[in-house]
N, C-alpha and C positions, 0 to 999 in steps of 0.2 A: 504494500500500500504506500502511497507517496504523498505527501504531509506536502502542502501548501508552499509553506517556508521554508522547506529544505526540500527541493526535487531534485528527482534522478540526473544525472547529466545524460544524455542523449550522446550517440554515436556521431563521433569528429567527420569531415566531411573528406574529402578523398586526399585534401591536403594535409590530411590529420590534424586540422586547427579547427578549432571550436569558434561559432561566428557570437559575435557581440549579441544577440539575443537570443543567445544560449545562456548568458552570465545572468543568475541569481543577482538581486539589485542591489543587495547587501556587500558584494564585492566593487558596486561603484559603476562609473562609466568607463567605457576606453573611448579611446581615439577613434570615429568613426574610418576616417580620412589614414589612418595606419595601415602600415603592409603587415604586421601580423596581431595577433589575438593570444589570448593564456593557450598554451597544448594541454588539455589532460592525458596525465600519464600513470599509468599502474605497474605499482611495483611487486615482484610476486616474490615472497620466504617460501622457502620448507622447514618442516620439520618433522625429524620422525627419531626415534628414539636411539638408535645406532646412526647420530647423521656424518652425510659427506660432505666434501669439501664446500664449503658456501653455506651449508646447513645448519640446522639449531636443534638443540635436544630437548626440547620446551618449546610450549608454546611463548612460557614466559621471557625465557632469554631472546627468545627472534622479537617480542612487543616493547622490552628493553632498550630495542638497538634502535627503535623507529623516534626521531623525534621530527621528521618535516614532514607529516601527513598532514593532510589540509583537502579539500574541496578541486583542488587541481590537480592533487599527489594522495594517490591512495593505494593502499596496500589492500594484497592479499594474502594472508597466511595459509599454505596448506600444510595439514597436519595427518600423519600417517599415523594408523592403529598403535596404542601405545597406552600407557597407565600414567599420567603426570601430575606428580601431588604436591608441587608448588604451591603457596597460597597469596594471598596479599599483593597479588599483582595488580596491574589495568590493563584494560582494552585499551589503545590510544584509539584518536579521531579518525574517524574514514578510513577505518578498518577493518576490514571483512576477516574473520575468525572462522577457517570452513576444513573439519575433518571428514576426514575419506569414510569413514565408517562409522555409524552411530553409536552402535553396540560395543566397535573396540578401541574407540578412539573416546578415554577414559580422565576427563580432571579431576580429580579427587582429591579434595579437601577433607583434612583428618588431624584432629589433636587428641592426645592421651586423655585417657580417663580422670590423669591425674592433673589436668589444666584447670589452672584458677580460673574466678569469674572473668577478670580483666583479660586474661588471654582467649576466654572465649567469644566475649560481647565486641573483641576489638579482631578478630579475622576471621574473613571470608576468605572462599574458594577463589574468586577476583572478583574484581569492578570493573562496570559499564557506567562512565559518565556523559562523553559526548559520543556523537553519532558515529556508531559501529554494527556489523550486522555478524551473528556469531550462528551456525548452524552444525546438525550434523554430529553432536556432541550427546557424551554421558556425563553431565554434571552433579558432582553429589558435593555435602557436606553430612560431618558426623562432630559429636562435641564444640562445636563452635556457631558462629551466627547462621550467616547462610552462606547457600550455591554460590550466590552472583549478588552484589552488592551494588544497587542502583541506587545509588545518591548522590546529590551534590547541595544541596541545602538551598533547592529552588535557584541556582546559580548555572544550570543547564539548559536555559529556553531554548525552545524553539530548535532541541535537538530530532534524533532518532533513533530510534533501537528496534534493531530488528532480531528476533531468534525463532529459527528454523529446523524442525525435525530434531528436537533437540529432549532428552529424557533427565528433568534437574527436580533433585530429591535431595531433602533434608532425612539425615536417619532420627536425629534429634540427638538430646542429651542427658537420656538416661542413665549410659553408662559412665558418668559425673559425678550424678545423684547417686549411683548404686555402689561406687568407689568411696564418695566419705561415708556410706553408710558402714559399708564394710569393715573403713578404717579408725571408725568414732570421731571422723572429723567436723566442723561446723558444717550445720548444713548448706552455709552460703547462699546465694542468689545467681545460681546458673541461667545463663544467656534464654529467656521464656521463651520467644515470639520464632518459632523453628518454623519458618515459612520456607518454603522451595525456592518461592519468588516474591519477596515484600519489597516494593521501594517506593522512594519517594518522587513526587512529582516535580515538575516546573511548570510557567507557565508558557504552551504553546507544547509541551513536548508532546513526540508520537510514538509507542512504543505498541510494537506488532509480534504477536505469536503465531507464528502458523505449526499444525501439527504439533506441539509441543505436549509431554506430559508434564504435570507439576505433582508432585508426591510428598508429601509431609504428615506427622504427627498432627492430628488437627487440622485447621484454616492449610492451606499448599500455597496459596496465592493471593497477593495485598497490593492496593495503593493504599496511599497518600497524599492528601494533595499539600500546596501551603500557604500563604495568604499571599494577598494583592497580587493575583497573574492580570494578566489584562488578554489574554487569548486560552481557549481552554484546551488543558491536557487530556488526550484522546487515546485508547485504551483498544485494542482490535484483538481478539482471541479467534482464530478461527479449526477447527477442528483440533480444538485441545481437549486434553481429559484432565480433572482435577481431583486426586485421588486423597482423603484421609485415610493414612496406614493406621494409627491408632486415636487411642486419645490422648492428649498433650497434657503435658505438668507444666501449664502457665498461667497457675493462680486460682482467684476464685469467677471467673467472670464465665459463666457458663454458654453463654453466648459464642464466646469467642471457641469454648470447646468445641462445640459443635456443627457453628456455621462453614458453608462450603469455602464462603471466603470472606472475609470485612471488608467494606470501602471506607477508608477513612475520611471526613468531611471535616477540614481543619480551618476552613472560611478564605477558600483561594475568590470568593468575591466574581466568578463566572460560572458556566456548566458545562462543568468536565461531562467527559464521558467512555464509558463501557461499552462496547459492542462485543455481543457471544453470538460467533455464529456457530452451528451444528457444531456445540461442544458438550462433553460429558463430565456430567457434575455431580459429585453425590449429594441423591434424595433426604438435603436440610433445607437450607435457608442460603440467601445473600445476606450477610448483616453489614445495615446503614448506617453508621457508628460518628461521633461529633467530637471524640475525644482526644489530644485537645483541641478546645476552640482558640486558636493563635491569636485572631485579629485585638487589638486592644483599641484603636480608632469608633468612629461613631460611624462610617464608614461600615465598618465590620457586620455591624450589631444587626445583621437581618437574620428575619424570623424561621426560614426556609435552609434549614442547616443542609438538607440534601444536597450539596454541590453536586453529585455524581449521579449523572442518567445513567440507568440501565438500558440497554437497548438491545434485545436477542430472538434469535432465530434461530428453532431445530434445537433448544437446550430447555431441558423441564430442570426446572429448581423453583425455590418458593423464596421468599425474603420480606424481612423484620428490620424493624427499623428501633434505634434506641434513641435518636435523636432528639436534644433538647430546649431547643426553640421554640418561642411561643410566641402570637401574634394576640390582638386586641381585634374580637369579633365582635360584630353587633347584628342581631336576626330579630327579624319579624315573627311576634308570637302571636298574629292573629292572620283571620284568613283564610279556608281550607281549600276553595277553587282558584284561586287568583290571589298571590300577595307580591309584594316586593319591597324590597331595601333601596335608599339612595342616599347617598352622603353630600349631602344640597351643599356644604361647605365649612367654613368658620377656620378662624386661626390656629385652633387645636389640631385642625387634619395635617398637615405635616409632621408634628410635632409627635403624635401616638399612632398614628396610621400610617402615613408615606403612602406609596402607590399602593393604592388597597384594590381587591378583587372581587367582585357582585357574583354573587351565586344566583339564580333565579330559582323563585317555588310557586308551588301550587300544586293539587293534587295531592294536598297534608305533608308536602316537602315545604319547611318555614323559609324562604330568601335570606340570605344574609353577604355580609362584608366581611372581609378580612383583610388587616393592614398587611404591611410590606416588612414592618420594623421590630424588629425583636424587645419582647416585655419577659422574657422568663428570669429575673435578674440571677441569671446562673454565672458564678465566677469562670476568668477565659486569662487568657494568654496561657504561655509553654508549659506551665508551672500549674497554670488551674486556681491561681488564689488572686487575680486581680478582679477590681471593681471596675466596673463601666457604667456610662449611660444607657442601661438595657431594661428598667422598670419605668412604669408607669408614669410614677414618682416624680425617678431621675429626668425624666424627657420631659416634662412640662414643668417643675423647677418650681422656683417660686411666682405663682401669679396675682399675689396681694394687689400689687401695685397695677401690671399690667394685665387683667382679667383676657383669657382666650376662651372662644365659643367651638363648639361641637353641634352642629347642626344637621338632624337625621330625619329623612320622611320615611317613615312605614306605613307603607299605602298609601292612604289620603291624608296622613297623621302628620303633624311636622311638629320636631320636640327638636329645643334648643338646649342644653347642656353649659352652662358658663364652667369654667374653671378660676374659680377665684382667690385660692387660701396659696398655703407655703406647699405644696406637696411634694418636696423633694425626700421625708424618710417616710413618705407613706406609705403604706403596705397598696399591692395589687388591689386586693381584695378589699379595702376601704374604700380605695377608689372607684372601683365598679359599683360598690353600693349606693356609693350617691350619683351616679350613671345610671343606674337602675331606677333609684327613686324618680327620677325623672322620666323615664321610661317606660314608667309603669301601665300595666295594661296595653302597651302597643308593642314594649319591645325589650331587649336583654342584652346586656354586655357582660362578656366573658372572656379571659384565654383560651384560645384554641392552641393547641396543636397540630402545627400545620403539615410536617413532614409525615405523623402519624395520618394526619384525616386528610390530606390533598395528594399526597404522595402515593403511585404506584409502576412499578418498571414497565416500559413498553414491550410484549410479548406479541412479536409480530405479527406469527403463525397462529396464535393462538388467543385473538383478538377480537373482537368485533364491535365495531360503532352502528350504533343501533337507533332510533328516533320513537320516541314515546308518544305513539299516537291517542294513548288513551287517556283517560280524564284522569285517572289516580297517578302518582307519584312513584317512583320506585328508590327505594331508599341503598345508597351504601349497602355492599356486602350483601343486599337480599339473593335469595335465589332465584331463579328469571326463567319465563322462556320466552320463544320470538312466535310472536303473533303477525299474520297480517303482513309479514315484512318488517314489523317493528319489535319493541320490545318490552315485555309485561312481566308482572309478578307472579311467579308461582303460585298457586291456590292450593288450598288443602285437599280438594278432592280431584286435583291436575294428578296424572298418569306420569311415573315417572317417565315414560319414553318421552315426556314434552319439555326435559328439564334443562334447559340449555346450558348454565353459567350462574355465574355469581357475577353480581354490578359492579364497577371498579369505583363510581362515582355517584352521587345522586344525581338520578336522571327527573324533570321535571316536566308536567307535558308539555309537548310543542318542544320539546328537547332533545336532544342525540347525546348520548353519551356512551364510555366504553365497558365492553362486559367481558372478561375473561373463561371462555371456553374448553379450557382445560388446561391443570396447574396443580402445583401446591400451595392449600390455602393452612392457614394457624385459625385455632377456634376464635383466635380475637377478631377471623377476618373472615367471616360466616356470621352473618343475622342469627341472634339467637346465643352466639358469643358460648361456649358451652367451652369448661374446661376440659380439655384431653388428654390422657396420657397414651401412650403409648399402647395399640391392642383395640383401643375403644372404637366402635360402629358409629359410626356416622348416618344419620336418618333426614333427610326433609320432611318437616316437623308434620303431623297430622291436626295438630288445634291452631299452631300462627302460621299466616300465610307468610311465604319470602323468609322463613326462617329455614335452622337445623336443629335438631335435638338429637339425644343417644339413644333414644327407642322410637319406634317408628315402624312402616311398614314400607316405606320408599328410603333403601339404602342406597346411598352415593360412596360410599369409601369406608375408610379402616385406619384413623390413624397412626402409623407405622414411622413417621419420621421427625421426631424429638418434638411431636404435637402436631406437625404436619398431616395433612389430608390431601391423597393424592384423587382426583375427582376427573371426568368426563363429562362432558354434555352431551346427551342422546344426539342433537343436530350437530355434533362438530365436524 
């Protein structure tokens, strides 16, 4: 795949000179009016483990010797069948890393059992910084971080990485744990996070997997993103398999046990993105994770901590989200055919909303808004313990002096809101009550959580946008089928053959929205919300309509995957 900002160079012309609109912009102008142009040139190492004259016995010693790769000068490494257990090396820049045989052309990263923590948390098998493309490889790590170490502390835009046909496994670092135990030593704090493949992002970079497995203890495979990118980091898996060998000793966050991978959402301030095509993932979860939130700025503080789409094709997995951002909603609580929300104006909508979002109801779905700007006042930066402007409170400050208005029509209802007093240590929830009090009988203000209630991955193949031709509403998470060409709520005495999906969104009539045809859903993401464990029947409930229940006489699944429920729609 070929990223925007950094393309392929294209084939020199018979002169072997590359013409002036062939150069990427970022190397500048030349001289129209010149008799020649840059030549791209490639340069080609071997290595193979017995080498001859010109040759390298490592991959590491031949990446050693390169230091003028560049955009005009690129190498290529070939490496012959061979077992090479250097560690703590790099890829240089535009450098293609390509062994003869997958299976014996072996990097092997390995420290003893008896490695302290610092030895282990500080080396990898190597590192990938700037744009390098490595294929054709067995990369493992055992007692120490990981395979391939992809960081640069968001100091790599707008780079590339490519790995091809490539099998990169973490063994973990049990046999650490199982050495002091043996020896009565401290238990210490062994290297946790034993990803195949965990790194961090920049902003603008492209990092592409094809065919790739990833195998680890746990989670196999991670980003990260970091703050302030101004272009998003994009993410391409295609025909990978992402394999949990066991369960991991990293901690108590059970989540992370389990899930097939974490995205980390650290407030990079764009939307990053994921794409799975036809890849193989074990039947958990994606977990949508915020931890940490970096941004310290006012900038930062938005409500939608999801930086990272998912975006997939040909890949069944389910995904959860622990994100925690909140936003300041306000819904219409009256209405049952026809309602709606509008934010007429006033000096307070910046200040607690920002670009806020209208939901439309009716059909006993309530209208509502939801701001842009984060109220959850949860502590953020590296560390997790600083303060920001991210409540209520903080963000409207003191207005004794200078009073701000909130002006909201629900329906035909128009309620003005002043902001008058010091509210800067006020609590959320004080201040929605005197929001409410004004509100009262027409309408409610609350925190929403956005990434939980807005938030769902694009499943391409397993999709569909649908339009609510009928008078009732179809809420969130109900059960569905398609009527008509459109789409309606399951009834209690509907046949399961008509059972199409579960809702992604609240659909409201005269509305389209998307419903998930087949998936893994968690009981919190099923009408009816029913805890599962592992083993339990899953039933489309026989007294509420658009619901599930655990007894029933219309079964859809069997939770089987750490509360997961793997489901069908008769019409898929």
């Amino acid at each position: 795949m070929t990223s925007p900002s950094q393309p392929r160079w294209p084939n020199p012309g018979p002169d072997g000179r590359l013409k002036e609109k062939h150069l990427p912009a970022h190397l500048g102008q030349t001289n129209l009016n010149a008799t020649y142009a840059p030549v791209m040139q490639t340069v080609r190492l071997t290595v193979r483990p017995s080498p001859g004259p010109g040759e390298f016995a490592s991959p590491k010693l031949a990446c050693d010797t390169i230091t003028d790769s560049g955009p005009l000068k690129q190498y290529i490494v070939t490496v012959f069948p061979g077992t090479y257990t250097e560690t703590e090396w790099t890829v240089p820049p535009y450098v293609t890393l390509e062994g003869t045989d997958k299976d014996r052309c072996w990097l092997k990263g390995e420290l003893p059992a008896s490695a302290t923590d610092a030895q282990m948390a500080g080396t990898s098998t190597f590192w990938v910084k700037k744009t390098a493309t490595v294929r054709n490889f067995r990369i493992t790590a055992k007692n120490m971080r990981y395979p391939i170490h992809d960081e640069q502390a968001g100091n790599n835009a707008d780079e590339r990485h490519v790995f091809e046909n490539c099998h990169i496994e973490h063994y973990g670092n049990q046999a650490v744990i199982d050495y002091r135990a043996a020896n009565s030593l401290p238990a210490g704090s062994p290297w946790a996070s034993t990803f195949a493949y965990g790194y961090g992002a920049a902003s603008g970079l492209e990092a592409v997997f094809i065919d790739c497995t990833f195998a680890a203890p746990g989670a196999a495979w991670s980003v990260h993103n970091n703050t302030a990118f101004t272009r998003p980091n994009v993410n391409r898996l295609q025909r990978c398999r992402i394999l949990n060998t066991s369960t991991p000793n990293n901690g108590s966050n059970s989540d992370y046990r389990l899930a097939a991978f974490p995205l980390v959402n650290c407030g990079s301030g764009v939307k990053d993105r994921v794409y799975l095509e036809g890849c193989e993932l074990p039947p958990t979860f994606i977990l949508d994770h915020d931890a940490p939130w970096l941004p310290t700025t006012d900038a930062g503080q938005y409500a939608n901590h999801s930086d990272y789409e998912l975006i997939a094709t040909g890949t069944m997995i389910g995904w959860k989200t622990n994100a925690r951002g909140r936003a300041l909603k306000i819904t219409t609580t009256t209405g049952y055919s026809s309602n709606s929300v509008e934010i007429v104006g006033g000096s307070a909508v910046p200040l607690i909303l920002g670009d806020y979002t209208v939901k439309p109801g009716g059909g006993g779905i309530n209208a509502y808004a939801y701001g842009s700007l984060d109220i959850s006042g949860m502590l953020v930066g590296p560390n997790g313990n600083q303060t920001v402007k991210n409540t209520l409170g903080r963000r409207l400050g003191n207005c004794t002096s200078s009073p701000k208005d909130l002006v909201v029509k629900f329906n035909t209802t128009t309620r003005t809101h002043t902001f008058d007093k010091d509210y800067t240590a006020m609590t959320n929830a004080a201040i929605l009550s005197e929001m409410n009090t004004t509100f009262a009988s027409v309408g409610n203000a609350a925190e929403w959580d956005v990434a939980q209630r807005e938030v769902y991955p694009q499943f391409l193949d397993r999709q569909r946008t649908l339009r609510n031709d009928g008078a009732a509403g179809v809420l969130r998470w109900s059960a569905v089928k398609i009527v008509a060409g459109g789409v309606a709520q399951m009834e209690t005495a509907d046949p399961l053959s008509e059972f199409a999906g579960f809702a992604l969104e609240d659909i409201a009539p005269k509305q389209s929205g998307r419903i998930l045809t087949e998936g893994l859903l968690a009981g919190t993401q099923m009408r009816g919300f029913p805890t599962l464990a592992d083993g339990t029947a899953v039933y489309l409930s026989d007294s509420s309509a658009g619901s599930v229940a655990t007894t029933g006489t219309r079964l859809i699944g069997t939770a089987n995957h750490s509360g997961f429920v793997y489901f069908r729609g008769a019409n898929r």
